[in-house]
PyMOL Python script that loads the backbone (N, CA, C, O; Angstrom):
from pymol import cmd

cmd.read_pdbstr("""\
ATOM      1  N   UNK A   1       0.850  -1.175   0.000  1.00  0.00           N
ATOM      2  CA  UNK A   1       0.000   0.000   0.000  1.00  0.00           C
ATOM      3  C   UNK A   1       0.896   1.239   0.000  1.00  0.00           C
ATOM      4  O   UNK A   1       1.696   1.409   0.920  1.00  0.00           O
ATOM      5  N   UNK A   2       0.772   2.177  -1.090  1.00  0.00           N
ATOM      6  CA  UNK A   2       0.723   3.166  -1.014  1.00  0.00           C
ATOM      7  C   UNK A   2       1.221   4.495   0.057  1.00  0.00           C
ATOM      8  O   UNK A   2       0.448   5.355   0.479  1.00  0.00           O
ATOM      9  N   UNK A   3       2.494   4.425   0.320  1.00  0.00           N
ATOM     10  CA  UNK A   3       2.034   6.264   1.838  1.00  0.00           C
ATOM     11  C   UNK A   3       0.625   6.912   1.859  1.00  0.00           C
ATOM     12  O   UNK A   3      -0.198   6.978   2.772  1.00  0.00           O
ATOM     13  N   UNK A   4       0.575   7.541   0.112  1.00  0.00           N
ATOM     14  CA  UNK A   4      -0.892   8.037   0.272  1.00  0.00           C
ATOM     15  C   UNK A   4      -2.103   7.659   0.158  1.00  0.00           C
ATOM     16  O   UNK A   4      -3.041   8.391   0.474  1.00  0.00           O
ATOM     17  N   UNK A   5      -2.309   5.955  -0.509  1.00  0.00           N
ATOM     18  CA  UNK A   5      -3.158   5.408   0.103  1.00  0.00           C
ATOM     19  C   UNK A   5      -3.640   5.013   1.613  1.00  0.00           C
ATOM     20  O   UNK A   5      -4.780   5.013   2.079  1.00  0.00           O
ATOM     21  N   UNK A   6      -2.241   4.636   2.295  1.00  0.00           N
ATOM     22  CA  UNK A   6      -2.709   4.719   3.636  1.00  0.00           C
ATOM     23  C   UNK A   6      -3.318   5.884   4.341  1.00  0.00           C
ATOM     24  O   UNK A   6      -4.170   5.636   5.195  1.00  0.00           O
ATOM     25  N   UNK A   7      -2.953   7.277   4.065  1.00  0.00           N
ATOM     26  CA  UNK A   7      -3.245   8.502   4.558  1.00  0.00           C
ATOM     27  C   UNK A   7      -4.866   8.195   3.898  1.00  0.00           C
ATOM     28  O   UNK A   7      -5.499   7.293   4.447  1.00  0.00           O
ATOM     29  N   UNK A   8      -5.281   8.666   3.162  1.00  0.00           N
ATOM     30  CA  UNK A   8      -6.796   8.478   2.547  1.00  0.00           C
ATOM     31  C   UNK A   8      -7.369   7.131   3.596  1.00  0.00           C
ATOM     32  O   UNK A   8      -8.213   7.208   4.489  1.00  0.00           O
ATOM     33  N   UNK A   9      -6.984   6.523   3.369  1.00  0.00           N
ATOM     34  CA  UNK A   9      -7.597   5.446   4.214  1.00  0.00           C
ATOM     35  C   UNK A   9      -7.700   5.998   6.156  1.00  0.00           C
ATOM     36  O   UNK A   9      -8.671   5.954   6.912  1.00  0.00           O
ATOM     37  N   UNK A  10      -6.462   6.411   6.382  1.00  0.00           N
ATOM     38  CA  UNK A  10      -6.533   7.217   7.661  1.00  0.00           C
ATOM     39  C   UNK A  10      -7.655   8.310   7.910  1.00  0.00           C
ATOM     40  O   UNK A  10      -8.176   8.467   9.014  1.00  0.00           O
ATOM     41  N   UNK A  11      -7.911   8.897   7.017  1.00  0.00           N
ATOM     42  CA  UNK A  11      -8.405   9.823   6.989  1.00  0.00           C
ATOM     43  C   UNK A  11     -10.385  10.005   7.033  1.00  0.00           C
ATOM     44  O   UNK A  11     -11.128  10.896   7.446  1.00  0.00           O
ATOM     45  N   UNK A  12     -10.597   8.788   6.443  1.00  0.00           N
ATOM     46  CA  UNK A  12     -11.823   8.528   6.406  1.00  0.00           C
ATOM     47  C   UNK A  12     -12.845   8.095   7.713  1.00  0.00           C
ATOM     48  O   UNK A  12     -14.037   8.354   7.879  1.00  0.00           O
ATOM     49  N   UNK A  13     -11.926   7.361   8.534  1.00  0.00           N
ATOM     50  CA  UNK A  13     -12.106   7.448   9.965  1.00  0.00           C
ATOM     51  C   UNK A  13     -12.612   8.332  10.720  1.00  0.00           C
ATOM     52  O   UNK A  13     -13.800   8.312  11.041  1.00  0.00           O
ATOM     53  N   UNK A  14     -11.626   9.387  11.174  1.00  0.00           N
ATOM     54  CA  UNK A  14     -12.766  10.555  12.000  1.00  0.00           C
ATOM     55  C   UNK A  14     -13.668  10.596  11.329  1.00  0.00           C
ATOM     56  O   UNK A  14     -14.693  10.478  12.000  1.00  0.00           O
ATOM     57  N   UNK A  15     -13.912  10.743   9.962  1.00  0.00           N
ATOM     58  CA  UNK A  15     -15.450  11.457   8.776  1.00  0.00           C
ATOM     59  C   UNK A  15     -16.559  11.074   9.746  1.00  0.00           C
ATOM     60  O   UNK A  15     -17.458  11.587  10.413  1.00  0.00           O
ATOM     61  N   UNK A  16     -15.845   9.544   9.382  1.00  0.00           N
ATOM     62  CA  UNK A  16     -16.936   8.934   9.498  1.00  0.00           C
ATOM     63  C   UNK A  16     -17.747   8.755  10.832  1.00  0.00           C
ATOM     64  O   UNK A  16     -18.934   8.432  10.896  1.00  0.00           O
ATOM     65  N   UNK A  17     -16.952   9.006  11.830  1.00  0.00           N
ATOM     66  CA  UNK A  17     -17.119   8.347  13.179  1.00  0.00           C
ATOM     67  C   UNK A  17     -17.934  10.149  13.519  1.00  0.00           C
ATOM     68  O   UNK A  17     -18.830  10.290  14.351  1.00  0.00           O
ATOM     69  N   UNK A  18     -17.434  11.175  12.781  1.00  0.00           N
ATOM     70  CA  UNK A  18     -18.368  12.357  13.198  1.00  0.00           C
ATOM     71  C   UNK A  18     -19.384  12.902  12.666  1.00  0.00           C
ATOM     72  O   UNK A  18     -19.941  13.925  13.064  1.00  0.00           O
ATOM     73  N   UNK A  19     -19.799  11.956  11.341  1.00  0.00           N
ATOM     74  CA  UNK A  19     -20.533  11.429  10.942  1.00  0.00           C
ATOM     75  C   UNK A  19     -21.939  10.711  11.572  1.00  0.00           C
ATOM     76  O   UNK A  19     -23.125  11.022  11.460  1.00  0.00           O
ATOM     77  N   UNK A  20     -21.255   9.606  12.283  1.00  0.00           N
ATOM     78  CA  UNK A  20     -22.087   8.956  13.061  1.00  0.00           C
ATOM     79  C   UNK A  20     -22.970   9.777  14.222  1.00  0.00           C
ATOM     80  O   UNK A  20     -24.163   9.960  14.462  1.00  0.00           O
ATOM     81  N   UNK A  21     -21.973  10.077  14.670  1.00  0.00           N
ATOM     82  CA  UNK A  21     -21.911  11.310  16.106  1.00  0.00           C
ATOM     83  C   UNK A  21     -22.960  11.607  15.779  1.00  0.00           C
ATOM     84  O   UNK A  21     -23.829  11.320  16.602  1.00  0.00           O
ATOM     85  N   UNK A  22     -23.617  12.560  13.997  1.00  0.00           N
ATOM     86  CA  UNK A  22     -23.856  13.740  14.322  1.00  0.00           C
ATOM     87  C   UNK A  22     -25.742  13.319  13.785  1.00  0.00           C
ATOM     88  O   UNK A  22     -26.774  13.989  13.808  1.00  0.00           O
ATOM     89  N   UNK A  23     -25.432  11.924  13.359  1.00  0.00           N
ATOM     90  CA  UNK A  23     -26.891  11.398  12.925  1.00  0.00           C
ATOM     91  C   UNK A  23     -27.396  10.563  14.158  1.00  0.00           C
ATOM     92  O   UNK A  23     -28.561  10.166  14.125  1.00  0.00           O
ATOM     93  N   UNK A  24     -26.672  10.292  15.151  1.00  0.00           N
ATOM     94  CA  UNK A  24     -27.114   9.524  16.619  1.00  0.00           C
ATOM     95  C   UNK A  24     -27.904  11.058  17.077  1.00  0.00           C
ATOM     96  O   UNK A  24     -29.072  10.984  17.459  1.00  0.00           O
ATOM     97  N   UNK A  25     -27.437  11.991  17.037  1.00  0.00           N
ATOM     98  CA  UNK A  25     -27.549  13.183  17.923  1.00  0.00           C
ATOM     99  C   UNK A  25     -29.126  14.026  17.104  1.00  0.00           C
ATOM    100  O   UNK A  25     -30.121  14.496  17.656  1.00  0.00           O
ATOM    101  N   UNK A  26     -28.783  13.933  15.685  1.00  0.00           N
ATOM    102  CA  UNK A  26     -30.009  14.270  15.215  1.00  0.00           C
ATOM    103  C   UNK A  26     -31.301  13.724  15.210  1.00  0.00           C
ATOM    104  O   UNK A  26     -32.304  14.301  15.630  1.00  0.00           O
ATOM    105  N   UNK A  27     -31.248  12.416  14.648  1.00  0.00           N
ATOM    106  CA  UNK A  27     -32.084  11.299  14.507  1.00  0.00           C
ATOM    107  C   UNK A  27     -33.329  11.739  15.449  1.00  0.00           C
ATOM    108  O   UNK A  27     -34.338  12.220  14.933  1.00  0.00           O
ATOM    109  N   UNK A  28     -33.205  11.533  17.017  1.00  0.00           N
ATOM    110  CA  UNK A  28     -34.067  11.788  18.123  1.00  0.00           C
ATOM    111  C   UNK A  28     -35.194  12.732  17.260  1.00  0.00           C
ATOM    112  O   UNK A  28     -36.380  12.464  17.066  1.00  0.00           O
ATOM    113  N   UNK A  29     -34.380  14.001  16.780  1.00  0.00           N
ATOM    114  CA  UNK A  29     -35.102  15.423  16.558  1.00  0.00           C
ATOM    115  C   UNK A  29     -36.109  14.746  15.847  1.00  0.00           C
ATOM    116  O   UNK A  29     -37.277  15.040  16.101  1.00  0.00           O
ATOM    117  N   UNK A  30     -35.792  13.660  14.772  1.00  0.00           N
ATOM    118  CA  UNK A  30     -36.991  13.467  13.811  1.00  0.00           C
ATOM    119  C   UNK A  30     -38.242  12.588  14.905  1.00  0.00           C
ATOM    120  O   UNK A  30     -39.225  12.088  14.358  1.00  0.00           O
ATOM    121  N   UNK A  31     -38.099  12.502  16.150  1.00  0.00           N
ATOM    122  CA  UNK A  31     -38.904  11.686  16.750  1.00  0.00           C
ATOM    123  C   UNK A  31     -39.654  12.676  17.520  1.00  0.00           C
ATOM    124  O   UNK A  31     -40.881  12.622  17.612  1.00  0.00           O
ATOM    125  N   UNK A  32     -38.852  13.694  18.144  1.00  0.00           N
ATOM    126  CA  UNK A  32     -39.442  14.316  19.714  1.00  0.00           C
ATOM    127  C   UNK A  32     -40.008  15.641  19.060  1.00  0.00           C
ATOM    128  O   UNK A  32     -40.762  16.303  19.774  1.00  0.00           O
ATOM    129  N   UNK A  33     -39.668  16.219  17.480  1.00  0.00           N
ATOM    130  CA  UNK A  33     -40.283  17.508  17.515  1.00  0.00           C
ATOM    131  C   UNK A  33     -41.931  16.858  16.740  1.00  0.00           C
ATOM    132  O   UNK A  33     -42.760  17.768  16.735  1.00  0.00           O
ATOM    133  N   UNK A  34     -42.365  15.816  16.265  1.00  0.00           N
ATOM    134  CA  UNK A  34     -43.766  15.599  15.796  1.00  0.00           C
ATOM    135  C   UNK A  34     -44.639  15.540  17.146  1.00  0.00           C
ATOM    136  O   UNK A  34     -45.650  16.145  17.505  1.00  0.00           O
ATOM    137  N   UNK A  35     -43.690  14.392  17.848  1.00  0.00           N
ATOM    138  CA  UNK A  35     -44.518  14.152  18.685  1.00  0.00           C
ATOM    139  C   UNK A  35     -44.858  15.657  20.009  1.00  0.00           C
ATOM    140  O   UNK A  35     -45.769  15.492  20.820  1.00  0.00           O
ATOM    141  N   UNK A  36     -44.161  16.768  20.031  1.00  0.00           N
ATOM    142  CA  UNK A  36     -44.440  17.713  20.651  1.00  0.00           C
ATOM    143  C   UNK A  36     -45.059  18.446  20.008  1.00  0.00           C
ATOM    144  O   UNK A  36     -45.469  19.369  20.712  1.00  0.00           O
ATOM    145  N   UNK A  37     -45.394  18.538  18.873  1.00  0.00           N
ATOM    146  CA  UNK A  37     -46.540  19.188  17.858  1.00  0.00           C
ATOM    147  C   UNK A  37     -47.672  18.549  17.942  1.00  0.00           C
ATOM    148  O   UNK A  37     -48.226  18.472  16.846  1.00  0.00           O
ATOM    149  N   UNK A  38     -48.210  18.086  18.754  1.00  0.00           N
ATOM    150  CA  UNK A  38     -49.690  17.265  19.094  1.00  0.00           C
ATOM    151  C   UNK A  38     -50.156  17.832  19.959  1.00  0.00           C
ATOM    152  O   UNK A  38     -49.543  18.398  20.864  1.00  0.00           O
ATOM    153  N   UNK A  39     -51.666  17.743  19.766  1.00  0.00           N
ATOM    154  CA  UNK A  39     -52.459  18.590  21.023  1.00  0.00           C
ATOM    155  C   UNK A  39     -53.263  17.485  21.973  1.00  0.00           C
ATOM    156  O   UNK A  39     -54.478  17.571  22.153  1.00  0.00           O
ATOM    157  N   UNK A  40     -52.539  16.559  22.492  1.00  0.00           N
ATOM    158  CA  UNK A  40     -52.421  15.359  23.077  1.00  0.00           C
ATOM    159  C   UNK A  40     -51.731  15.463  23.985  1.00  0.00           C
ATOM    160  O   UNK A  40     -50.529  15.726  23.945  1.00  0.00           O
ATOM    161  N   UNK A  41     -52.754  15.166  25.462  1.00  0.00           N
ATOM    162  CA  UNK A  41     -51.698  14.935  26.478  1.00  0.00           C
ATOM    163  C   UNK A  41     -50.505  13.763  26.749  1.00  0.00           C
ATOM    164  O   UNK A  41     -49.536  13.949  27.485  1.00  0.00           O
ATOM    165  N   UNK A  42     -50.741  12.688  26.102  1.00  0.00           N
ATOM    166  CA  UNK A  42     -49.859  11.755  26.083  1.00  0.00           C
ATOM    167  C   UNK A  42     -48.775  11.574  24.512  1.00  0.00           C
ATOM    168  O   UNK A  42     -48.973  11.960  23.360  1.00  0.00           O
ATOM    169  N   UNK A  43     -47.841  10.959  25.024  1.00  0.00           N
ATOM    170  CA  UNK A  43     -47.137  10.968  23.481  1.00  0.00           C
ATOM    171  C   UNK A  43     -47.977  10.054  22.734  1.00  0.00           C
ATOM    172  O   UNK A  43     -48.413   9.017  23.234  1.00  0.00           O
ATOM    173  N   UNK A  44     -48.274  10.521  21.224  1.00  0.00           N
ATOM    174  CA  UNK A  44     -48.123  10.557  19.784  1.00  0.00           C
ATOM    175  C   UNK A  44     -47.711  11.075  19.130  1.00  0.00           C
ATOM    176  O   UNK A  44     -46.882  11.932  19.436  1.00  0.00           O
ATOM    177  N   UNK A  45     -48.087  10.820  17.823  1.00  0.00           N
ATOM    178  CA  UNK A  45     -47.844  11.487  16.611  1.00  0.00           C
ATOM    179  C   UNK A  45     -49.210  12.251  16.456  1.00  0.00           C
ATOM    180  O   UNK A  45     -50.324  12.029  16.930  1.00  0.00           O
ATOM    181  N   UNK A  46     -48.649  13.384  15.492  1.00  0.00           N
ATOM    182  CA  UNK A  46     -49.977  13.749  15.420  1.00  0.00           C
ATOM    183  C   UNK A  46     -50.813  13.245  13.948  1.00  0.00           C
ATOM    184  O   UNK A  46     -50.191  12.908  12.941  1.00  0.00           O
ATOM    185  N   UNK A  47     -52.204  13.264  14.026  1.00  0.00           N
ATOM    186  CA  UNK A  47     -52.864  12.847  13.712  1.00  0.00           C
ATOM    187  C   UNK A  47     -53.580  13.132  12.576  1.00  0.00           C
ATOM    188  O   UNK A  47     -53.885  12.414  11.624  1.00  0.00           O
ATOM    189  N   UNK A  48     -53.936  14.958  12.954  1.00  0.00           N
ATOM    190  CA  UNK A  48     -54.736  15.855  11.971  1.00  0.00           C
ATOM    191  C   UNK A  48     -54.471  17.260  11.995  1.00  0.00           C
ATOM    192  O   UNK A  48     -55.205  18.246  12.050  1.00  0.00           O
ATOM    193  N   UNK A  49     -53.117  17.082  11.936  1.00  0.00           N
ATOM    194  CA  UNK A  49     -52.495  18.726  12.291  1.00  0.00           C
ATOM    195  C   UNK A  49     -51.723  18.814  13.061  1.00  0.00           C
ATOM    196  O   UNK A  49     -51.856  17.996  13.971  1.00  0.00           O
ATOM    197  N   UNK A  50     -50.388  19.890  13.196  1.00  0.00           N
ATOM    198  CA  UNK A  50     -50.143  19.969  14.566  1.00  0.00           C
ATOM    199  C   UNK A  50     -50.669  20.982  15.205  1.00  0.00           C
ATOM    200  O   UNK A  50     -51.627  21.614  14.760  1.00  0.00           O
ATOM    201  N   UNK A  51     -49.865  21.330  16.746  1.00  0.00           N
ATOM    202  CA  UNK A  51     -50.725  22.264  17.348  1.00  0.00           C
ATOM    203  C   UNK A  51     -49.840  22.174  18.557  1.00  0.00           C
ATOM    204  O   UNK A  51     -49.531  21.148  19.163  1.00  0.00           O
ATOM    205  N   UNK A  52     -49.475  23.435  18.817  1.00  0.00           N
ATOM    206  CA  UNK A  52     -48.717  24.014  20.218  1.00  0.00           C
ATOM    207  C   UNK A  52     -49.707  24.162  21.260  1.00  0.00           C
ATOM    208  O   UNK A  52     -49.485  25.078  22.052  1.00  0.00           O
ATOM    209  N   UNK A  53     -50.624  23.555  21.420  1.00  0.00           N
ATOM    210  CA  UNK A  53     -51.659  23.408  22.524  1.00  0.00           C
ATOM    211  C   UNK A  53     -51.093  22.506  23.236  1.00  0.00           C
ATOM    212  O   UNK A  53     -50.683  21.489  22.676  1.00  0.00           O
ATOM    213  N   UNK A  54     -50.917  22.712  24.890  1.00  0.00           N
ATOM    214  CA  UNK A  54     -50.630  21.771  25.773  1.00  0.00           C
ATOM    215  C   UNK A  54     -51.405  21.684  26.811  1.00  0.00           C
ATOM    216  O   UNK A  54     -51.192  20.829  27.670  1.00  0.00           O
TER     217      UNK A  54
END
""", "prot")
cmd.dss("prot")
cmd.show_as("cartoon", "prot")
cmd.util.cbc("prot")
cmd.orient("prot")
């Protein structure tokens, strides 16, 4: 292998791993902001609209 194949190959590592980081950390958002847009006292999704009613 290569010097600068190994470097490229080195290099893809952090990407990726802050990468990961940054879709573990987002992901949630796609869960907790629907379900806080419901005019439902308990968790769901909403249903027929949202609504900042609590």
């Amino acid at each position: 292998m290569s010097p600068r194949s190994r470097r490229i190959g080195e290099r893809w590592l952090p990407w990726t791993l802050a990468w990961l980081l940054l879709a573990f950390l987002f992901v949630p958002v796609l869960v907790v902001v629907p379900v806080a847009l419901t005019a439902k006292d308990y968790l769901s999704l909403p249903t027929s609209g949202i609504s900042l009613q609590h």
